[in-house]
C-alpha positions as CSV (number, residue, x, y, z in Angstrom):
1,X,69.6,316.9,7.0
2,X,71.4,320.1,7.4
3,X,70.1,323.1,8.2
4,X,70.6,324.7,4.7
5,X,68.6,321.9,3.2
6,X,65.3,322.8,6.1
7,X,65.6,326.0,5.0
8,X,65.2,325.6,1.2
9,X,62.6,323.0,2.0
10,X,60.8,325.7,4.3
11,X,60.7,328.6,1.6
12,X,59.0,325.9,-1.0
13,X,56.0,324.9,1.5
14,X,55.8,328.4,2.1
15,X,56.0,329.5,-1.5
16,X,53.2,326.3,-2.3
17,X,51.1,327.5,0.4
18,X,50.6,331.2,-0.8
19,X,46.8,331.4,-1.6
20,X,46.4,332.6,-5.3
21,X,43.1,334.7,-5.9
22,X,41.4,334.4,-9.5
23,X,40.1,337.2,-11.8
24,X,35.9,335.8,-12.4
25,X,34.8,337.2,-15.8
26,X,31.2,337.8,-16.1
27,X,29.1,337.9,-19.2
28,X,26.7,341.2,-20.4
29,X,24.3,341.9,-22.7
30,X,26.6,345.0,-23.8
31,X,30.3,343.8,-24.9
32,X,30.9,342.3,-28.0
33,X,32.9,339.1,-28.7
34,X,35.6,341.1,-30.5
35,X,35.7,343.8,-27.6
36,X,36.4,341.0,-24.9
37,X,38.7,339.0,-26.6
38,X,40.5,342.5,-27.4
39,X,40.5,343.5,-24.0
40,X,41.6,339.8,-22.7
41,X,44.8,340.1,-25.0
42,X,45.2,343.7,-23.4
43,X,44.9,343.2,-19.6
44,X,45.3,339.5,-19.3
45,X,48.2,339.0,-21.3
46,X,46.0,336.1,-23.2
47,X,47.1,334.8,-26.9
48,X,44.0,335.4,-29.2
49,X,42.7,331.8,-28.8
50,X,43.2,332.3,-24.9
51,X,41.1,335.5,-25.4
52,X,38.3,333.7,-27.8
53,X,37.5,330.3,-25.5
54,X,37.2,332.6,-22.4
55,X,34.5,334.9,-24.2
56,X,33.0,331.5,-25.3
57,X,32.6,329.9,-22.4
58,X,31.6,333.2,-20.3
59,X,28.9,333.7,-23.0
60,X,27.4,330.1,-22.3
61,X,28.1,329.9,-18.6
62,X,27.6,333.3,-17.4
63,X,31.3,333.3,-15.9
64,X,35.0,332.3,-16.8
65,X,38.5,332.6,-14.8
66,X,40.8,334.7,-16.9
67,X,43.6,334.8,-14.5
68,X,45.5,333.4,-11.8
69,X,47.9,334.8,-9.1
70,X,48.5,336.7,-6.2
71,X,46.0,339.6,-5.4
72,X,49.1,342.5,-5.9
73,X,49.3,340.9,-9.5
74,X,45.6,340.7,-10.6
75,X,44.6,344.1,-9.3
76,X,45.6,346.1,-12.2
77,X,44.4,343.9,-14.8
78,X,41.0,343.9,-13.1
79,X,41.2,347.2,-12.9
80,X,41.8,347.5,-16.7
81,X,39.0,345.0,-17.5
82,X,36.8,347.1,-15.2
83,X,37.8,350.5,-17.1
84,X,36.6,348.7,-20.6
85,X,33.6,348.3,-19.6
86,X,33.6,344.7,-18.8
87,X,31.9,342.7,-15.1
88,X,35.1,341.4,-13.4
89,X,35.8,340.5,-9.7
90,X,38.7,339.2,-8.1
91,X,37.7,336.3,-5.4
């Protein structure tokens, strides 16, 4: 094996290995559905059936992952999610 070929192999562990953080959406007693699924299409990038099964299932289970990725990448759409008036976290 040639040292080109341990390097490429090196960069995909590495690349594989990255820890990707998640964006938790909680459910309110304030939001509508139309506001969330909105907002989802806004910050998250979602397609309006993305948007509409998220707000489902954070409605019946209190929670829902919107989005996956590295922290630098979720941070502003958290942030947008937060400024609409929405309970997010990233974890």
């Amino acid at each position: 094996m040639s040292s080109k070929e341990k390097t490429k192999e090196a960069l995909q562990v590495d690349t594989l290995e990255q820890p990707l953080n998640e964006i938790l959406l909680y459910n309110d007693d304030v939001n509508t559905f139309d506001h969330v699924i909105d907002t989802l299409i806004y910050a998250c990038d979602h397609t309006p059936e993305q948007a509409e099964q998220c707000s489902i299932i954070v409605h019946y289970k209190g929670q829902c992952t919107v989005k996956t990725g590295e922290y630098k990448e979720l941070e502003p759409r958290c942030s947008m999610l937060l400024e609409a008036g929405l309970s997010a976290e990233i974890i």
